[in-house]
N, C-alpha and C positions, 0 to 999 in steps of 0.2 A: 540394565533392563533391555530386551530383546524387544525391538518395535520391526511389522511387519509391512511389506510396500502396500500402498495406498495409493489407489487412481481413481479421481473424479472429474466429472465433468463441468465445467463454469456455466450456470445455470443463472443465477440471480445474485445479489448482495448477499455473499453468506460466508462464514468463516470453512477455510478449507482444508488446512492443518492446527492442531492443537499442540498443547504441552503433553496430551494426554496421546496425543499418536506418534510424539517426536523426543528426542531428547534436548533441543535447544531452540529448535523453527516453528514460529506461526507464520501463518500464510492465509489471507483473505481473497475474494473477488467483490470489487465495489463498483454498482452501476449510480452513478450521478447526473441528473437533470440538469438542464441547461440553468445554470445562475446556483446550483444548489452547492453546498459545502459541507466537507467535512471538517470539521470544527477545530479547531489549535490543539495540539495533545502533545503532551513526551512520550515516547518509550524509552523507559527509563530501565537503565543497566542491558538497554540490546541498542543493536544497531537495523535498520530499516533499511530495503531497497522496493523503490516505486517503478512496475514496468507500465505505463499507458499503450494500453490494446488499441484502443479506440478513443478518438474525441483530441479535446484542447485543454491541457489540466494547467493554472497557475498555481504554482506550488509556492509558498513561503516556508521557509526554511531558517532561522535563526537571523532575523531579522531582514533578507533577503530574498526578492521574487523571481522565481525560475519559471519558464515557460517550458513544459515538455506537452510535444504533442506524438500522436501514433506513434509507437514503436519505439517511441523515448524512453529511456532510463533515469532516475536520479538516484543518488548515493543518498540516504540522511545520517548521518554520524551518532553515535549515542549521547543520548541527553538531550537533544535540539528541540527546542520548540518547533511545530510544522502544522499547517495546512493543505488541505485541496481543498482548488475550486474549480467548477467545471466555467470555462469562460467560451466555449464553442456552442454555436447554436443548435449541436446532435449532441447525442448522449456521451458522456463520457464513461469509459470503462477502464477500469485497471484492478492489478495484481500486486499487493503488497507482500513481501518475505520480511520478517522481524527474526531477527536471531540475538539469541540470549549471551553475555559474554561470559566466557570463560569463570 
């Protein structure tokens, strides 16, 4: 299937690639309030990479807690159970890529 480039701009919490615009990547923008969380989840049969724009994200990852703040990266590996939480007193911003395996 022929998929065509796609440029937006990070506006608020909203998903920013589909399965329906890609052949394997989703891609979200997520704004979080200070103490607020995104809830324990798998992505189950992809792999995850978390980039934090802005703020202080404690991240749990397969039963271990990572602190990435601005401009940090984390790998989540497929299958992992994981969280964010925003633990900075400003907002926390970030960019999640999910890719589907093979």
């Amino acid at each position: 299937m022929t998929k065509n480039v796609i440029i937006k701009k990070l506006n608020k919490t909203e998903r920013l690639l589909s399965l329906d615009d890609t052949e394997r990547v989703k891609s979200g923008h997520v704004v979080l309030m200070p103490g607020e969380v995104m809830p324990l989840h798998v992505t189950t049969g992809r792999e995850e990479v978390i980039l934090v724009l802005k703020g202080k994200a404690e991240i749990t990852a397969d039963n271990s807690v990572h602190l990435v703040g601005t401009k940090g990266l984390i790998y989540i590996p497929p299958e992992t159970p994981h969280m964010v939480k925003n633990v900075g007193k400003l907002i926390l911003e970030y960019v999640y890529v999910v890719a589907m395996l093979a």
